[in-house]
C-alpha positions as CSV (number, residue, x, y, z in Angstrom):
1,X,122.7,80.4,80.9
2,X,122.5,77.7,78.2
3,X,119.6,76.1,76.5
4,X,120.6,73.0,78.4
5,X,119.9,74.7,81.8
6,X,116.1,75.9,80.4
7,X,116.1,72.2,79.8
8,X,117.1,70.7,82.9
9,X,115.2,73.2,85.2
10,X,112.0,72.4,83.0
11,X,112.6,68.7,83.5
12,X,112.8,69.1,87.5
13,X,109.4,71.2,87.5
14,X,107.9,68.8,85.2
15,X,108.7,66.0,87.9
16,X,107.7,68.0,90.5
17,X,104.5,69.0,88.4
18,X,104.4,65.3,88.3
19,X,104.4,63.9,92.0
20,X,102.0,66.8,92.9
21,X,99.5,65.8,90.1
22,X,100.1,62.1,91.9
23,X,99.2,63.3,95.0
24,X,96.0,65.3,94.4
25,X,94.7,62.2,92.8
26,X,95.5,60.1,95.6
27,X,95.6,62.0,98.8
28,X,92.3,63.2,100.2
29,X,92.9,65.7,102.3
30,X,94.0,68.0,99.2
31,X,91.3,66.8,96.9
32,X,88.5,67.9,100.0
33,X,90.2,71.5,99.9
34,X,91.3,71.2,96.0
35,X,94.4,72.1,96.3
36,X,95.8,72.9,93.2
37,X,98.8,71.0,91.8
38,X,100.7,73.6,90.7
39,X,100.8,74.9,94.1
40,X,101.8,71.1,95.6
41,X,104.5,71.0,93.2
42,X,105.9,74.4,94.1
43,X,106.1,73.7,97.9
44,X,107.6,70.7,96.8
45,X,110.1,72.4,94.9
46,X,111.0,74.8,97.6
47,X,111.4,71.6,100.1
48,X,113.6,69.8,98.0
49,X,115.7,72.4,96.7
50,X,118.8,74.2,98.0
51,X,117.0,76.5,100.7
52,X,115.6,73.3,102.8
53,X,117.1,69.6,101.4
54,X,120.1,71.3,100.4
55,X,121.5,72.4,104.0
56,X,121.2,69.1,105.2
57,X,122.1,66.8,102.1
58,X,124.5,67.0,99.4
59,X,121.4,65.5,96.8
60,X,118.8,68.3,96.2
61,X,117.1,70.3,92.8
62,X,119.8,72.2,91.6
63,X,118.0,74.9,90.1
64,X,120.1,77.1,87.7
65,X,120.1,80.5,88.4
66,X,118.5,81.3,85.3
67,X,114.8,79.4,86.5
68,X,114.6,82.9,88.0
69,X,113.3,84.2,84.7
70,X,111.1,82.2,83.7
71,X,108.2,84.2,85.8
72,X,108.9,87.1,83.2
73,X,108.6,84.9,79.9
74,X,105.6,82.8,81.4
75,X,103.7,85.8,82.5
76,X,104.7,87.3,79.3
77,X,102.6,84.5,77.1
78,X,99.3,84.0,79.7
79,X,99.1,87.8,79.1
80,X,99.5,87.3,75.4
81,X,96.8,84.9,75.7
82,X,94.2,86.5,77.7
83,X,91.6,87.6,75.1
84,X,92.9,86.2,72.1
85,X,89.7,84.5,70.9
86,X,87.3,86.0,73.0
87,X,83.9,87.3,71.7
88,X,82.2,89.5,73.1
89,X,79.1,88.9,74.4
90,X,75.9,91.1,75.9
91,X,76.0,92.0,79.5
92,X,72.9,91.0,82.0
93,X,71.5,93.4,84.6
94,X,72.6,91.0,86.9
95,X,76.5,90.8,85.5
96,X,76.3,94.3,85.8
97,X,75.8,94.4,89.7
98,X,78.3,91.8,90.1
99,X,80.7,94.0,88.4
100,X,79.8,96.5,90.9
101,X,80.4,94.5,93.8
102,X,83.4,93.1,92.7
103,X,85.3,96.3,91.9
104,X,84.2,97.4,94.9
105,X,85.6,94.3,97.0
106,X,88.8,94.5,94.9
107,X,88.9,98.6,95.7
108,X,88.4,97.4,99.5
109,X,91.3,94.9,99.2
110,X,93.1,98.0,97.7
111,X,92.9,100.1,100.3
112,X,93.2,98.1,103.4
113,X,96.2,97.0,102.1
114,X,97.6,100.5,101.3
115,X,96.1,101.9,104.8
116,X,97.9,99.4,106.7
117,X,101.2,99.6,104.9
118,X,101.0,103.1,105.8
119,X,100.0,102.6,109.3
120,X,102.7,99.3,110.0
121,X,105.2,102.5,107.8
122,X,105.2,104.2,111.3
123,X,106.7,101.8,113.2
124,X,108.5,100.0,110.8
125,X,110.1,102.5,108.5
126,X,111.6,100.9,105.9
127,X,108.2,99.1,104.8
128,X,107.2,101.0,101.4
129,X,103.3,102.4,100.8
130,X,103.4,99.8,97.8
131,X,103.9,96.8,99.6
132,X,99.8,97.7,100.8
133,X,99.3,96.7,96.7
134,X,100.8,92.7,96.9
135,X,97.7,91.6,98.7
136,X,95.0,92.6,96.2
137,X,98.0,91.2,93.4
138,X,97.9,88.0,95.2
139,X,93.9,87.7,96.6
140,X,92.5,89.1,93.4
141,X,94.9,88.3,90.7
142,X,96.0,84.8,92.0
143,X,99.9,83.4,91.4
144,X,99.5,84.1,87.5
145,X,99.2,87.7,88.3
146,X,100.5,88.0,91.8
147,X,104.5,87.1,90.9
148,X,105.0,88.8,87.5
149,X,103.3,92.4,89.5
150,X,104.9,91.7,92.3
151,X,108.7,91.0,90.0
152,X,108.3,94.6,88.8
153,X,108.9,95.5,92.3
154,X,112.2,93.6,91.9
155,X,113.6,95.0,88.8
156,X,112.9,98.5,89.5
157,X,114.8,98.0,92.8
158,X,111.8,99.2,95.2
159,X,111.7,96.2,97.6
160,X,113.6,92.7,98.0
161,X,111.6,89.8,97.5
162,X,108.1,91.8,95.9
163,X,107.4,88.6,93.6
164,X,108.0,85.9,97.1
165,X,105.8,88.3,99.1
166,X,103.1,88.3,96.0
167,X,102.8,84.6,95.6
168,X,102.8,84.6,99.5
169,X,99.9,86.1,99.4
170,X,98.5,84.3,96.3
171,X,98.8,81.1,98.4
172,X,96.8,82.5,101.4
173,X,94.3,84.0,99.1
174,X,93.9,80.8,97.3
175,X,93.4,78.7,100.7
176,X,91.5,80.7,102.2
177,X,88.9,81.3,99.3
178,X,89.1,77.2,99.4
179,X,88.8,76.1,102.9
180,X,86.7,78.8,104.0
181,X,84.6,79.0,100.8
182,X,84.0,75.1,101.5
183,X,82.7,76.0,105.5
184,X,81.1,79.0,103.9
185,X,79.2,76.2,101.9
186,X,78.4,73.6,104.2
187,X,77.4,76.3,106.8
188,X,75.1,77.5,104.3
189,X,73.4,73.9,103.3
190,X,72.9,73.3,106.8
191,X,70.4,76.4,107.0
192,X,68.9,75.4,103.9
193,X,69.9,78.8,102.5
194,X,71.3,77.4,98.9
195,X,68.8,77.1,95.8
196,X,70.4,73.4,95.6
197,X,70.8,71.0,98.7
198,X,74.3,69.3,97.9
199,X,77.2,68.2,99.7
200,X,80.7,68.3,98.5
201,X,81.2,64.3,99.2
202,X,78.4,64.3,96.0
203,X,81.4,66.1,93.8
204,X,82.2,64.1,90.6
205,X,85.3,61.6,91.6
206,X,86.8,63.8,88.4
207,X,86.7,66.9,90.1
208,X,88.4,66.1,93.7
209,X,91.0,63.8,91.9
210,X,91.6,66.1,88.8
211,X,91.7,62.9,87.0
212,X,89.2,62.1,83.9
213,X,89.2,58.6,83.0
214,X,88.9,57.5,79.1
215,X,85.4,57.2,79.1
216,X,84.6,61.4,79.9
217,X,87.7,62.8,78.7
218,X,87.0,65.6,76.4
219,X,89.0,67.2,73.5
220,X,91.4,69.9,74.2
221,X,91.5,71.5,71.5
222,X,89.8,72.0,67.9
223,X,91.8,71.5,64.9
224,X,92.0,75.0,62.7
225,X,94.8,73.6,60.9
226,X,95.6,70.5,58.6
227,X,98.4,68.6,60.9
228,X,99.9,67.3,57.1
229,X,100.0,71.7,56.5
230,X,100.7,73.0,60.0
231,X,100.3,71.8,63.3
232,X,96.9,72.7,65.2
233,X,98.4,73.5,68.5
234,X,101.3,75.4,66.4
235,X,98.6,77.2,64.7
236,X,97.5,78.9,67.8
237,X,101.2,79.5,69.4
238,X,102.3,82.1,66.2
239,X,99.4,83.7,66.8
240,X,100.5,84.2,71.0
241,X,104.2,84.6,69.3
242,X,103.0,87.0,67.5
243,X,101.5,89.4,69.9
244,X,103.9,89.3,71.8
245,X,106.9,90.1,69.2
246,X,104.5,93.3,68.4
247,X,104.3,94.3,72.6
248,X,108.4,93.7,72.5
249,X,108.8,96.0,69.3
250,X,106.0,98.9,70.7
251,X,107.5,98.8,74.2
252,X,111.3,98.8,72.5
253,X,110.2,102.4,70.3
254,X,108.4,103.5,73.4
255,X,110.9,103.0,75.8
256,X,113.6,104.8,73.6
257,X,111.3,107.9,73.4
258,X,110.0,107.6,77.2
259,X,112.3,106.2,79.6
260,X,108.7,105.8,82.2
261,X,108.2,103.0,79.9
262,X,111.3,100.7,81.2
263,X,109.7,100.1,84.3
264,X,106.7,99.0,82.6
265,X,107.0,94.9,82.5
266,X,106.7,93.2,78.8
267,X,103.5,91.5,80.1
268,X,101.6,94.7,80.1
269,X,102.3,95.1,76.8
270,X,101.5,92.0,75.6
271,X,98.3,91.9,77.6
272,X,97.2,96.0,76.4
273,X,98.3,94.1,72.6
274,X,96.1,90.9,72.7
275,X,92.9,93.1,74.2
276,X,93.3,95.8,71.1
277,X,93.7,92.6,68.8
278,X,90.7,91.4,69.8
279,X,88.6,94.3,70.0
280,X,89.7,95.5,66.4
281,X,89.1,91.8,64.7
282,X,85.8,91.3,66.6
283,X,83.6,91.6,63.4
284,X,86.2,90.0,61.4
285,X,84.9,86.4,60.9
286,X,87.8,85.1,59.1
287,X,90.3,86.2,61.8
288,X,88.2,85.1,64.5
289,X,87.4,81.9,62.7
290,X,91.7,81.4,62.6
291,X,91.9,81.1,66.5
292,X,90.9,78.5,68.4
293,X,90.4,79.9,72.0
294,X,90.1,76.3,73.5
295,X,93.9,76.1,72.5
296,X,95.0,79.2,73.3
297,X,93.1,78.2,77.2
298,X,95.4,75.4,77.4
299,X,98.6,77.4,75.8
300,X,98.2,80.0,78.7
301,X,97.3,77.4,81.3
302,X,100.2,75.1,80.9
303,X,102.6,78.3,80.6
304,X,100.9,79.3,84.1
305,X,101.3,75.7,85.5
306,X,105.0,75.7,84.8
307,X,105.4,80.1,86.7
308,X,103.3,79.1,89.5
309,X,105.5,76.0,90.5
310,X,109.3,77.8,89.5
311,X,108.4,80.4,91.6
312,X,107.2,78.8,94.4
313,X,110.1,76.6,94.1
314,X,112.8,80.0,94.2
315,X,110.8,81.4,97.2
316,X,113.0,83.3,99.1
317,X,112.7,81.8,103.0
318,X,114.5,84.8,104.4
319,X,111.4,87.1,103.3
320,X,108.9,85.7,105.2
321,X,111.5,86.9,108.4
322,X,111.7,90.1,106.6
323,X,108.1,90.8,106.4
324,X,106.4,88.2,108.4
325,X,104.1,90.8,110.7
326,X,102.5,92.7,107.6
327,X,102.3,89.4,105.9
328,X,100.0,88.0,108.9
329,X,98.2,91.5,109.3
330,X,97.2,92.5,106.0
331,X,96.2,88.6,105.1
332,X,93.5,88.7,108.0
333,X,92.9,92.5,107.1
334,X,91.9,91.8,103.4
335,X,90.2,87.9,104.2
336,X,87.6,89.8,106.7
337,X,87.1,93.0,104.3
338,X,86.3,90.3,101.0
339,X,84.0,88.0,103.6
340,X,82.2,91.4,104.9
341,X,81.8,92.6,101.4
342,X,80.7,89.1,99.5
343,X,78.4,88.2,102.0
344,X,77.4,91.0,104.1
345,X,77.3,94.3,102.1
346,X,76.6,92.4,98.8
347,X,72.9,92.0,99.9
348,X,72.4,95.1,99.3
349,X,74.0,95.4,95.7
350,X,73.4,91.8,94.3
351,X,69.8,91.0,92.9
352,X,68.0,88.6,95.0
353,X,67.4,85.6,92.3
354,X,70.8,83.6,93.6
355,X,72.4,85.6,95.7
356,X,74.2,83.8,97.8
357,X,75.1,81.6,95.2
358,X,76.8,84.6,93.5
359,X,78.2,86.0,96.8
360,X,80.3,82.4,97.2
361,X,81.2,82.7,93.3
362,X,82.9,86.4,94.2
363,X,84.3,85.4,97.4
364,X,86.4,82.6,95.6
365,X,87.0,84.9,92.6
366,X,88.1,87.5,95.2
367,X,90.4,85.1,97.2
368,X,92.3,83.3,94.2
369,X,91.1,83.9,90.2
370,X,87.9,83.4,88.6
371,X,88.6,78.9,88.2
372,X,88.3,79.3,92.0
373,X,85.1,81.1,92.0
374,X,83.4,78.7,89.7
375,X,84.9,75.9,91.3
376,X,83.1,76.8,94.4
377,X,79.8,77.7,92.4
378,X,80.1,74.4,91.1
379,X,79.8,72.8,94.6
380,X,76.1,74.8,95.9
381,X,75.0,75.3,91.8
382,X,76.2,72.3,89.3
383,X,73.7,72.4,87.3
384,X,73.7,76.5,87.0
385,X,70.2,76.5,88.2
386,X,71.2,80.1,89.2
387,X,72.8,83.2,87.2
388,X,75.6,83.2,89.4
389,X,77.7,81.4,87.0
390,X,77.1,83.9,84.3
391,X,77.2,86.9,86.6
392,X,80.6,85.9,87.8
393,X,82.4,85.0,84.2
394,X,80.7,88.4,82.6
395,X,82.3,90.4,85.8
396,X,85.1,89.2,85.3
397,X,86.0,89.8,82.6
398,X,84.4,93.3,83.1
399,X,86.7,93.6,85.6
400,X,90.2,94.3,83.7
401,X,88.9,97.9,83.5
402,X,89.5,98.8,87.3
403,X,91.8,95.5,87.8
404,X,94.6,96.6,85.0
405,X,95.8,100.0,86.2
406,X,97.1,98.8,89.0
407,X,99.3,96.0,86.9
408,X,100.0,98.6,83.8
409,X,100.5,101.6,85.6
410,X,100.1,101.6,89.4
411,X,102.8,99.4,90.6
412,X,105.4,101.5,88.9
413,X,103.4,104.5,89.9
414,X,103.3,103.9,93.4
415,X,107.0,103.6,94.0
416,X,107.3,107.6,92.9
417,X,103.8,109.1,93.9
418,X,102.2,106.6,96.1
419,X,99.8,109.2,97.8
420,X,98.3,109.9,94.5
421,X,97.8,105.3,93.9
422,X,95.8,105.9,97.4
423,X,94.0,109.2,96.9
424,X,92.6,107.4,93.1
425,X,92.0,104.1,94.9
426,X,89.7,105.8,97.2
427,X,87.7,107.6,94.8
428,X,87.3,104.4,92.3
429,X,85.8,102.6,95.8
430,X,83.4,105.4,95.9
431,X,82.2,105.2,91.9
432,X,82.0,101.6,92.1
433,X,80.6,101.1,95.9
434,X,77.8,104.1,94.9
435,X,77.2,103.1,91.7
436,X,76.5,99.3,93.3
437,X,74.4,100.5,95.9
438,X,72.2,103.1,93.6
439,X,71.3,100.3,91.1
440,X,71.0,97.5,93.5
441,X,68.4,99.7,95.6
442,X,66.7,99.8,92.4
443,X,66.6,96.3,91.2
444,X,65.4,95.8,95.0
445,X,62.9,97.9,94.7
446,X,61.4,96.1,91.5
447,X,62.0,92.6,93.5
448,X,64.8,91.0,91.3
């Protein structure tokens, strides 16, 4: 691998990147389902690369063979990023029950996964327990935490292809939150069941084509720098450089004291590093004052842009023979437990006062990452008439605390003891689903 590969291979995703950003802005049938471009571009990528154009033309992408880790290094920075400039703020009642009903629809995702990979076990041996863990990766956690989980899988030697089966699922996930999320919607204005009676054809032209013209663009960033001293945007990547030299040095001493920690992926470390570094400068005004979290967004956004298409791009075609029949089971398995749990058991967790508009926010969150959540809340409440908005974001980010075991710990634990993954999965399901259900009977009870 030489520099000049990194270069080339970043030149053909960038094109890629490219043509897909064209086509969003142009063709309507992805701009109705909002289809994201990273995903257009990687499908792209995989068509015209060696696995598809190539066996039929001598012309194709010529990926090097190093484009393969890029998933690592990119996953490594978004982590990095993730609450670098964050505050903390307060948490509602109502955030609070969203929590709730989101750990318990990611728990549910958990274990219908697990059950069925060790049911589909009995008649196909060599299918491991863990692979019941790639659909909650790729429903829940979306591409950007879907292919580096699923590539520890890989370099731990536990299944071929964990990272392709992953993003597999992220893709499903992400659709389905879409598409259905969108009938969900419609089906729902129809009744007259939404606080606010709009269509999707009223969208913004902005937010189908993903294109802002001059006259609403916003600024990207804020300038904590002097550009004539140090560049803004530079600014903010030492700080991301610097996280995630201290997770590379930590997990170095670690892993020469505890060999456990070699199958723990650099990502987790730079992730565990950013949320300490934020927690322990949270009072600190003059470190907080240094980042600029509106760069460090787009920092970890492009970085994801640029995983999301490579990988797509390197999907490995022979996989999807491998594993097609879990693949198909466990994606309607997990879709019909997140629908039944965002709109059916969630009545009786959620608080009344925008419900529904809260139960579509999870079910996107649930089926791709949090953008997709809001960008469905931002179709039945654009003016945030509701809490829903708030409920959702809060949760979220509540949400690393039952979400991030199963990255840091559980997909390397599950390859050695995954009866123990399953027995724990149950019981958080049971804190979560109870604790849900005992406080939503009481807001209920009050009328909230």
């Amino acid at each position: 691998m030489t520099l000049m590969d990194v270069l080339i291979d970043f030149s053909y995703i960038s094109l890629l990147l490219m043509i897909g950003y064209w086509l969003r802005r142009h063709v309507k049938i992805l701009q109705h389902y909002y289809i994201p471009v990273a995903l257009i571009a990687g499908i792209l990528g995989l068509l015209l690369g060696p696995q598809v154009l190539g066996r039929v033309s001598p012309v194709c992408f010529a990926y090097s063979s190093s484009m393969s880790q890029w998933s690592g290094i990119l996953s490594t920075i978004v982590f990095a990023c993730s609450f670098l400039g964050q505050r903390l703020e307060k948490v509602t009642g109502g955030a609070l029950q969203t929590y709730f009903m989101a750990g318990s629809i990611h728990q549910a995702q958990v274990l219908a996964g697990m059950t069925l990979a060790i049911v589909i076990g009995f008649v196909i041996p060599e299918l491991p327990i863990g692979f019941g863990l790639l659909p909650v990766l790729g429903f829940y956690g979306g591409h950007g935490l879907a292919i580096p989980a699923g590539r520890v899988f890989d370099d731990i030697g536990y299944m071929t292809g964990g990272s392709d089966v992953a993003a597999t699922f992220a893709t499903i996930g992400i659709l389905c939150g879409v598409i259905w999320g969108i009938i969900i919607i419609n089906r729902a204005a129809r009744k007259g069941q939404t606080t606010v009676k709009m269509k999707i054809e009223d969208m913004p032209p902005e937010e189908l084509t993903g294109y802002y013209p001059p006259e609403k663009r916003k600024p990207m960033c804020d300038s904590v720098s002097s550009s004539s001293t140090l560049d803004p945007l530079g600014s903010q990547l030492l700080v991301v450089g610097v996280i995630i030299l201290s997770a590379y040095v930590i997990r170095t001493n670690l892993m020469a004291v505890v060999p456990f920690f070699t199958n723990v992926p650099l990502f987790a470390f730079a992730l565990v590093i950013s949320a300490v570094f934020t927690i322990a400068t949270q009072k600190s005004k003059r470190v907080m004052d240094m980042i600029d979290r509106k760069a460090i967004i787009r920092i970890s956004g492009a970085a994801l842009e640029y995983m999301i298409a490579s990988n797509l791009a390197l999907t490995n075609l022979s996989v999807f023979v491998t594993y097609a029949v879990p693949l198909v089971i466990m994606s309607i398995a997990v879709a019909a437990v997140t629908y039944l749990f965002s709109f059916v058991i969630s009545k009786r967790v959620l608080y009344k006062n925008g419900w529904l508009e809260t139960s579509i926010g999870l079910f996107g969150q649930s089926c791709g990452v949090l953008s997709t959540g809001l960008l469905l809340l931002k179709v039945v409440d654009p003016d945030y008439k509701t809490n829903a908005a708030t409920n959702i974001t809060s949760s979220s980010t509540l949400g690393y605390t039952f979400q991030l075991q199963y990255t840091l710990v559980f997909m390397t634990l599950v390859t050695t003891a995954p009866m123990f993954v399953y027995a724990w999965s149950w019981g958080l399901f049971a804190i979560l689903f109870g604790l849900g259900l005992f406080f939503g009977a009481r807001a209920h009870k009050r009328g909230d």
